[in-house]
C-alpha positions as CSV (number, residue, x, y, z in Angstrom):
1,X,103.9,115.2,65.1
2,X,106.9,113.7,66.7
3,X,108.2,114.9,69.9
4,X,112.0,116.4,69.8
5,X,114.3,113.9,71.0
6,X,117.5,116.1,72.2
7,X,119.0,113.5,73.4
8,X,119.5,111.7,70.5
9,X,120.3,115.0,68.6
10,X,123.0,115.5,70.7
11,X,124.4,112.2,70.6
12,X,124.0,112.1,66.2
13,X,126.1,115.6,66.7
14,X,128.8,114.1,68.7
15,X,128.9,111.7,66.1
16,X,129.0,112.9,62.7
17,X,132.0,114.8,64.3
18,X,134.2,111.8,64.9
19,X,132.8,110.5,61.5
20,X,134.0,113.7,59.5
21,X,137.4,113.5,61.5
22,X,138.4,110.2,62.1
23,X,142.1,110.9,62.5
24,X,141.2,113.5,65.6
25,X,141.5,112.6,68.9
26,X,138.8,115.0,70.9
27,X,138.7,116.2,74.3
28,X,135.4,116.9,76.5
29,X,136.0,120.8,76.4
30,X,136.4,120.6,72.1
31,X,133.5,118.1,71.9
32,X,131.5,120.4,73.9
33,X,132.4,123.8,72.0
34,X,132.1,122.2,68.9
35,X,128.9,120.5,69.1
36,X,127.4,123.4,70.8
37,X,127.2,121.5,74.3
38,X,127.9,123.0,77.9
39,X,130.3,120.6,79.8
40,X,127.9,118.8,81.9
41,X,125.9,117.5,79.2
42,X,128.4,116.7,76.9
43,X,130.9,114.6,80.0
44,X,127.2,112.7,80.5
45,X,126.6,112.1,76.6
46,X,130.3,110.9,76.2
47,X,130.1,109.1,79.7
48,X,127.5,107.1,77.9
49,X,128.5,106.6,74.7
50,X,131.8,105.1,75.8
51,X,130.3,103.0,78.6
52,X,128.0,101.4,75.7
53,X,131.5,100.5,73.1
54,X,130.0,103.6,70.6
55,X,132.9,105.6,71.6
56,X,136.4,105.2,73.1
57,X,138.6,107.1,75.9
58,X,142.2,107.0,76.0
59,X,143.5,106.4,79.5
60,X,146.3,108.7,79.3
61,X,145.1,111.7,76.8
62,X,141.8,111.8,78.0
63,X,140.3,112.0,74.7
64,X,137.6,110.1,73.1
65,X,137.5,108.4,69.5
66,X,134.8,106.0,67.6
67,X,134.4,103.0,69.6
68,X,134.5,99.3,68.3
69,X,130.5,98.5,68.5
70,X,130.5,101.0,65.7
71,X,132.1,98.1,63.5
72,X,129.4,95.9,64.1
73,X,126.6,98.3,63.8
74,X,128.2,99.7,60.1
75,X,128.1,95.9,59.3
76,X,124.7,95.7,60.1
77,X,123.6,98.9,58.2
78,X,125.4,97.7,54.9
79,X,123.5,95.2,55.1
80,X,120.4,96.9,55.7
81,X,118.4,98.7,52.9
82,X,120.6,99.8,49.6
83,X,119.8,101.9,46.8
84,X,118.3,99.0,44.7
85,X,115.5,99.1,47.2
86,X,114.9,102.9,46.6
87,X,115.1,103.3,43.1
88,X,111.5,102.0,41.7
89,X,110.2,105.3,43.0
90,X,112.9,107.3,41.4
91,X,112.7,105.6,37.9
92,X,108.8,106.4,38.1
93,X,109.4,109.7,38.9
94,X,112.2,110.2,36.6
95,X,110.3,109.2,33.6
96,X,107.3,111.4,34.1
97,X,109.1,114.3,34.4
98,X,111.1,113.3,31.2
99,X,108.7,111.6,29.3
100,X,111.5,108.8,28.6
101,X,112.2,106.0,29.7
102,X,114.3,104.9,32.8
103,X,116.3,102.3,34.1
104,X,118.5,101.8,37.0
105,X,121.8,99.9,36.7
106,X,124.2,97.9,39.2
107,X,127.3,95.7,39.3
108,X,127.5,92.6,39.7
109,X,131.0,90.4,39.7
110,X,132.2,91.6,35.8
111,X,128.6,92.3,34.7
112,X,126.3,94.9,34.4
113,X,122.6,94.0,35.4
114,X,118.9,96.3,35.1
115,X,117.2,96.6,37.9
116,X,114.0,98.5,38.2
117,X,112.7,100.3,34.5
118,X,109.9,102.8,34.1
119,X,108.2,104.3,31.2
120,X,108.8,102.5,27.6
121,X,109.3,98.7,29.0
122,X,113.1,97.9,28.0
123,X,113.7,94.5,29.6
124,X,113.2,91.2,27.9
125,X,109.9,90.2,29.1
126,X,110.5,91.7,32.6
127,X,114.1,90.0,32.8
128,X,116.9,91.8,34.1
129,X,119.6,92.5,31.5
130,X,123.0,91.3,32.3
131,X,125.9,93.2,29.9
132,X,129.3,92.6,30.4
133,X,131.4,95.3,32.5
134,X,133.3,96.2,29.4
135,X,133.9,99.7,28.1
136,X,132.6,101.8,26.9
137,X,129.6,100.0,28.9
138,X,129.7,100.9,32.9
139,X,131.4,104.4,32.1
140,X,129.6,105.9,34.5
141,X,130.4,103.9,37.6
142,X,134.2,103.7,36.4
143,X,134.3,107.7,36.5
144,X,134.3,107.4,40.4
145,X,136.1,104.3,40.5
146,X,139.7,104.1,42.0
147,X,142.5,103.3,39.2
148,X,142.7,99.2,39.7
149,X,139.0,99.1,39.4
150,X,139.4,101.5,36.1
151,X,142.9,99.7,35.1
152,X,140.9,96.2,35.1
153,X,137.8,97.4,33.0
154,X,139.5,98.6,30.8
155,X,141.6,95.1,30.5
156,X,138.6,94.0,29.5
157,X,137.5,96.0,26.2
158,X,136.8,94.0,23.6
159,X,138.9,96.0,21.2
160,X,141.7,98.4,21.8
161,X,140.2,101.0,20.2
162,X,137.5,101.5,23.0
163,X,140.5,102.0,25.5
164,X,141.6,105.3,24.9
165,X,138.1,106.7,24.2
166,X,137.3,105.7,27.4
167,X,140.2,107.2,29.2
168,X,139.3,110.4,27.8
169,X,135.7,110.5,28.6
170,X,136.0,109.1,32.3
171,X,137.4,112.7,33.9
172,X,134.6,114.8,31.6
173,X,131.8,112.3,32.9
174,X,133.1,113.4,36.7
175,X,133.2,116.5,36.4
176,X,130.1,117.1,34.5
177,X,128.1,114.6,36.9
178,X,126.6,112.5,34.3
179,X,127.5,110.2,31.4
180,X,126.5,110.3,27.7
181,X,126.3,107.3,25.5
182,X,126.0,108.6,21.5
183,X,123.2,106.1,19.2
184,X,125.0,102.8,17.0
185,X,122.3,100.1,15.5
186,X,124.8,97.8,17.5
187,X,124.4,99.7,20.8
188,X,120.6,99.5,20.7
189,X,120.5,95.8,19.7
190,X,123.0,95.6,22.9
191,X,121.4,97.3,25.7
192,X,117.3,98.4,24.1
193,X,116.2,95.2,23.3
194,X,112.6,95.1,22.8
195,X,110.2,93.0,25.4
196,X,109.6,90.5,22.8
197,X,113.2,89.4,21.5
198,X,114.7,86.2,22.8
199,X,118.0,86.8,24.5
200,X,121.2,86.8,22.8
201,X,123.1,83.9,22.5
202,X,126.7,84.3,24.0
203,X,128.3,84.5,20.6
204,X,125.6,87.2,19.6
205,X,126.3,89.4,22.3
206,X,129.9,89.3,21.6
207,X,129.7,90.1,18.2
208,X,127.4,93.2,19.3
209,X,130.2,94.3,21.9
210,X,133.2,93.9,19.6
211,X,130.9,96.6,17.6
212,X,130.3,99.0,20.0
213,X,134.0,99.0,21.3
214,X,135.2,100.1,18.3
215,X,132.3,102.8,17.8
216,X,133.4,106.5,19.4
217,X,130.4,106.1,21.6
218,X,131.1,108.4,24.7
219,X,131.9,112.3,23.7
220,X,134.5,113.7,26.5
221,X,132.7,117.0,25.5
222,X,129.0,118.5,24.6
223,X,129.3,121.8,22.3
224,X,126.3,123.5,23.2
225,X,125.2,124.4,19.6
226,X,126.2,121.2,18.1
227,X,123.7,118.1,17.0
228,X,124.3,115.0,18.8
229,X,122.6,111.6,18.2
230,X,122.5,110.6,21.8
231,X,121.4,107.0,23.0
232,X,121.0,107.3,27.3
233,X,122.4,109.4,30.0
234,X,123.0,108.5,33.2
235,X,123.6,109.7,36.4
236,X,125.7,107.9,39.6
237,X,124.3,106.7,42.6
238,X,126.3,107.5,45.6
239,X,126.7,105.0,48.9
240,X,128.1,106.2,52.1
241,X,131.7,105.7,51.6
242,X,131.4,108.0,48.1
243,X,131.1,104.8,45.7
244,X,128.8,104.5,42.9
245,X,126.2,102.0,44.4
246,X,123.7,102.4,40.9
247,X,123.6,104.5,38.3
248,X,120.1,105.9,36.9
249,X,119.8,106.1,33.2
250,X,117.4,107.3,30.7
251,X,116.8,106.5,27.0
252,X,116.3,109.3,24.8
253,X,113.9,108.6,21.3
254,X,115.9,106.2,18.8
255,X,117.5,108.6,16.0
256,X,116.6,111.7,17.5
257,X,118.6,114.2,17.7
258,X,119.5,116.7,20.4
259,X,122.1,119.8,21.2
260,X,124.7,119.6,23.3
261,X,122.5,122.2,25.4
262,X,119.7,120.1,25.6
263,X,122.2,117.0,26.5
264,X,123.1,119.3,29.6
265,X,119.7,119.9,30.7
266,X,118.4,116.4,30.6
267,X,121.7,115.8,32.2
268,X,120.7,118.0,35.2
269,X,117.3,116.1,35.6
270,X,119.2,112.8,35.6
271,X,121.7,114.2,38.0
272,X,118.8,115.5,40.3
273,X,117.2,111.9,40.0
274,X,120.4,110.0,41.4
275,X,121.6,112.8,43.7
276,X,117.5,112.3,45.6
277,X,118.4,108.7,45.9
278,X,122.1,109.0,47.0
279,X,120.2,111.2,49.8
280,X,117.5,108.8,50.6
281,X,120.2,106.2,51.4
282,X,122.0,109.0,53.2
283,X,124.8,108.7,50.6
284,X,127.9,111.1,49.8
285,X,128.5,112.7,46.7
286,X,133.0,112.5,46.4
287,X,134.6,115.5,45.0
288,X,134.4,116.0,41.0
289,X,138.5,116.1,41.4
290,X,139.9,113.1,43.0
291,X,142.9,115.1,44.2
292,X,140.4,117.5,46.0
């Protein structure tokens, strides 16, 4: 069992309270109330901090901020271990408790690329898919995504009629927590290839996406009673600064289909799924409103 390590307790506290309020300026006596510190200890912790660049003190106010070696160090961390490196385990684990199969998803430049599947194989020989970032594919990442980012995605359907679809669905995905992608023979030739078809060639895949954009394909709402013929959900991934980093995604059985209450509760599992790996990367899940 590991020893305690107060020190470093106190110093993570002292912390995570600049972090949470970076536009506060804090004096020794709030840093000690608030952080649960008597004086003493919290004027040696800060003494320390700021003697080492993690914090700074203002001459004149006498109160402390983030320092600049915290720039560095942040670089560093990015850099470190992401998501991608997690999610194996959470695909595996995903998949047994569904009993479908599961796939994780990131962004690359204007494409979409697989990375990590589990259950049912679904990449071409063990390839990574690459899919263009082009509604209504990526709907889950652009839910969470700022308006340029949304604005130029949706510059980029391959037919107008995918556009406004798209707009619709994007708030509902938020505030629901995950995505749902309804069943087209164009959408599964698309994105569920089996292991042994060659890749598409370019003009192929471009036919297959001119399909699916003008296919209603993402339902802004689930009616609990009603029958939908659902093709994946999928569930963000959360990095530190509240991005989507990945999004988890199962497939549910080709031209089965399901309620709109059963939709929800395999949405919940996905949901659980991404939320473990936005916490094993120490991510942070952004308000469902924006304006919040």
């Amino acid at each position: 069992m590991a020893r305690p390590a107060p020190g470093a307790d106190r110093s993570v506290a002292v912390l995570d309270l600049m972090a949470t309020h970076p536009d506060e300026r804090f004096t020794l006596s709030e840093v000690a109330r608030r952080c649960g510190l008597n004086k003493a200890t919290a004027h040696a912790l800060l003494s320390a901090l700021s003697d080492h660049g993690i914090l700074l003190r203002h001459p004149a106010e006498k109160r402390y901020s983030l320092g600049p070696r915290l720039v560095a160090i942040g670089e560093a961390a990015r850099r470190g271990y992401s998501a991608v490196d997690f999610v194996q385990g959470v695909l595996d684990r995903l998949a047994a408790d569904t009993g479908l199969p599961a796939q994780g998803w990131r962004i690359e430049g204007d494409s979409l690329v697989s990375t990590g599947q589990a259950g049912t194989a679904r990449a071409r020989n063990g390839a990574a898919l690459r899919l263009p970032l082009s509604p209504p594919l990526g709907a889950v990442f652009m839910a969470w995504s700022d308006g340029p980012t949304t604005q130029a995605w949706l510059a980029r359907a391959a037919a107008a009629e995918a556009v406004q679809p798209a707009v619709d669905a994007l708030p509902a995905i938020r505030a629901r927590g995950f995505g749902v992608t309804l069943a087209s023979p164009e959408w599964s030739t698309l994105v569920l290839p089996r292991p042994s078809a060659p890749p598409a060639a370019d003009a192929s895949q471009r036919a297959l996406l001119l399909a699916v954009a003008r296919q209603a394909l993402l339902p802004a709402a689930l009616d609990g009673p009603a029958v939908y013929r659902p093709a994946e959900v999928a569930a963000p991934v959360f990095g530190s600064g509240g991005r989507v980093d990945l999004v988890v995604s199962v497939a549910t059985p080709e031209g089965e289909g399901m309620t709109g209450s059963q939709l929800a509760d395999l949405g919940r599992m996905v949901v659980a799924a991404a939320d473990a790996l936005t916490a094993s990367v120490r991510g942070h899940r952004p308000p469902a409103d924006p304006a919040s």
